[in-house]
Every structure is written in C-alpha cells, then in structure tokens.
N, C-alpha and C positions, 0 to 999 in steps of 0.2 A: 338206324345206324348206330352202331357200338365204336365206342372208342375207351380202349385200354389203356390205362395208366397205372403201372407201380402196385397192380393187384385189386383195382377197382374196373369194372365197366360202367362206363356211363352210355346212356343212351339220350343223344343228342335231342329228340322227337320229345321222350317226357320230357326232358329239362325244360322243352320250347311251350310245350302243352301245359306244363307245371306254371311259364313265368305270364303265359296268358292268360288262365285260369285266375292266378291271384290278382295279373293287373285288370282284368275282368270285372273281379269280387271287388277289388277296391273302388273302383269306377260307380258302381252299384250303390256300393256303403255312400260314397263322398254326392254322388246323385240325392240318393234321400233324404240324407244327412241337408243339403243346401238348395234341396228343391229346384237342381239346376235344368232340368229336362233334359239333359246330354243324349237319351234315348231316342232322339226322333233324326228323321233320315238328314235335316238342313245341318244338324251339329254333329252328326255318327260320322260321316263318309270317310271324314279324313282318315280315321282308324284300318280304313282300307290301303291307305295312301304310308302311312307310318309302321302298320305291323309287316309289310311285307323287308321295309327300311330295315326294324330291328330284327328281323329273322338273318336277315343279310349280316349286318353287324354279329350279332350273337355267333351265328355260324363260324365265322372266322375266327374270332376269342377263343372259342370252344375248341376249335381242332388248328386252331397257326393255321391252315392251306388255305391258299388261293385265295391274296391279299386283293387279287383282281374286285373279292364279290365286294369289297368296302368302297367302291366307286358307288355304286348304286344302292347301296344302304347306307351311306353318308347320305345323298341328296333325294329319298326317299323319305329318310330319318327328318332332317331338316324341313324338306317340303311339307310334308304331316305336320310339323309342329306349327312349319307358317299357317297352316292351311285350315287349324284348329282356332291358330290365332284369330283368323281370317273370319271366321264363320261365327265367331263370338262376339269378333266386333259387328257381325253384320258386312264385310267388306268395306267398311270406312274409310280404314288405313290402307288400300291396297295401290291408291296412287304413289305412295311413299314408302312401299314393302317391297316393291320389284327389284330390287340391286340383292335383294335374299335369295332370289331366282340363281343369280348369279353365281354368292356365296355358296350356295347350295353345291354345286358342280367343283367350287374351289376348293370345299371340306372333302369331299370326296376321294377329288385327287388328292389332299393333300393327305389322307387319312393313308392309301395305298404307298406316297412315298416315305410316310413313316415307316409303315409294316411289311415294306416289300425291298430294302435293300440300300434304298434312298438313291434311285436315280435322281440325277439333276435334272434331268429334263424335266421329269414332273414339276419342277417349281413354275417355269416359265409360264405352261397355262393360269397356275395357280397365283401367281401374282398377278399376271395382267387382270384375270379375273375379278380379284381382288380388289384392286387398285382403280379396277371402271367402277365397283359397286362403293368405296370409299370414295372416289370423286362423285358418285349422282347422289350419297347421302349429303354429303356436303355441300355439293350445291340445291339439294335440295331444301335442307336446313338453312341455308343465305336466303334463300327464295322464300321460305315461310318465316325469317326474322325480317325479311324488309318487308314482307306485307305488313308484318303487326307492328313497328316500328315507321316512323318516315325517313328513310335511307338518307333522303337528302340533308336532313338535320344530323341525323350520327355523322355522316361522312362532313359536313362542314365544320361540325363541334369537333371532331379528331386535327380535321386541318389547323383549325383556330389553338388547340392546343400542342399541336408541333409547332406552329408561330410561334407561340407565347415560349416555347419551351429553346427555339433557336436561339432568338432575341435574348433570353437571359443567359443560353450560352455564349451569348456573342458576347455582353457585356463584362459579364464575369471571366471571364480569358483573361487572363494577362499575357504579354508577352515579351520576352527576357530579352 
C-alpha cells in the first residue's frame, strides 16, 4: 500500500517491516547484552498480543483513516505491555493488575474520540471505565495498607488526634 505525499511515496508495509525489523534487532542486542532469555515461548507470546496493537496504531498515524482501527490497537498495545509485565513477574501481581483490563478498553476509546472528531459520547464509556478501575486500585491499595499496617491503631490515633485538635479549638475561640 503507497501513500503519496507532496512528491514522496511511502509504502506503508516497509515502514511496518522496517519498524519490526529494528524493534527485532534491538530485543536481540538488549537479550545478550542482560542475559535476559526474552526468547523462550513463557516470555515471547505477549509480542503476539502487542505487534498486532502497534500495526493498528501505526496504520492510522500513517494515513489519518479510520480512527475506528485505534480502538483495538489501544487495548492491544496496552494489554501486551500488561501482559509482558505479567509474564516477567511470573503473574505475581495479577491480583492487583486487573482494573488495566479495564483501562485498556478506556485508552482505546479514548484514543478514537481524540482522532475521530470528539464525539461526546465516547467519554461516557470512557469514564465509567475509568472511574471502576480508579476505585478497585484504590481500594485495593486500602486493603493491602491495612493488612500491613493494624487499621485499628491508625483509625484510633487519627480520632485521638481530631480530639486533641477539637478541644484546642474549643479552648482557643474567643468569643465577642
């Protein structure tokens, strides 16, 4: 596929062939280089899950049409990156990674109503989205400071210091 510009053609295919090729090479280099075994099937997959993400993305940059394909090369894109994460840690963190699932879907749309015109309605999904994976980090960030903490003691030492903090405003009042 050619695409003309101002007395250039570019061909969409190398560009893509060209930007795999080096992120390829460089994978290679950074493998040897840190002995990381990236090559084996438990740590590769996700790159199945990611290139098809950035051909999606690229494609659209490359020729503006059909903001529609940035839906699914946002949460493509995304999911590979979680998915790389995922696989390095061993799936460790994947109790506490799930609300990315989420995000994933909310970048997507959100990427479309930037590039496509900026229907409003695209936010709605994109917030509630949003907004459920911001409330389960957060509760889920409460929920692993009160295991590591004893809740009962913060929440009493906060009460004990609104008391102390009432009571000296009570004192210190004047009143005319």
């Amino acid at each position: 596929m050619f695409i003309k510009e101002e007395g250039k053609s570019l061909n969409i295919f190398s560009m893509i062939w060209g930007l795999f090729f080096i992120l390829l090479g460089c994978l290679l280099v950074v493998n040897r280089i840190f002995n990381l075994d990236l090559f084996n099937a438990y740590r590769f997959w996700p790159t199945f899950v990611i290139i098809p993400g950035l051909i999606f993305e690229i494609a659209y940059f490359v020729t503006k049409k059909a903001p529609g394909i940035l839906v699914p090369g946002g949460i493509l894109t995304v999911l590979g990156i979680l998915f790389y994460f995922e696989s390095f840690t061993y799936w460790n963190f994947s109790e506490y990674t799930w609300p990315i699932y989420l995000l994933a879907v909310a970048i997507g749309l959100f990427q479309l109503y930037l590039f496509s015109g900026r229907s409003k309605g695209l936010l709605i999904p994109v917030f509630i989205l949003t907004t459920i994976a911001i409330i389960a980090f957060v509760c889920m960030f409460l929920n692993v400071a009160s295991q590591m903490y004893n809740s009962g003691i913060i929440i009493g030492v906060i009460f004990i210091t609104l008391g102390i903090f009432a009571l000296y405003k009570g004192v210190t009042t004047k009143k005319i």
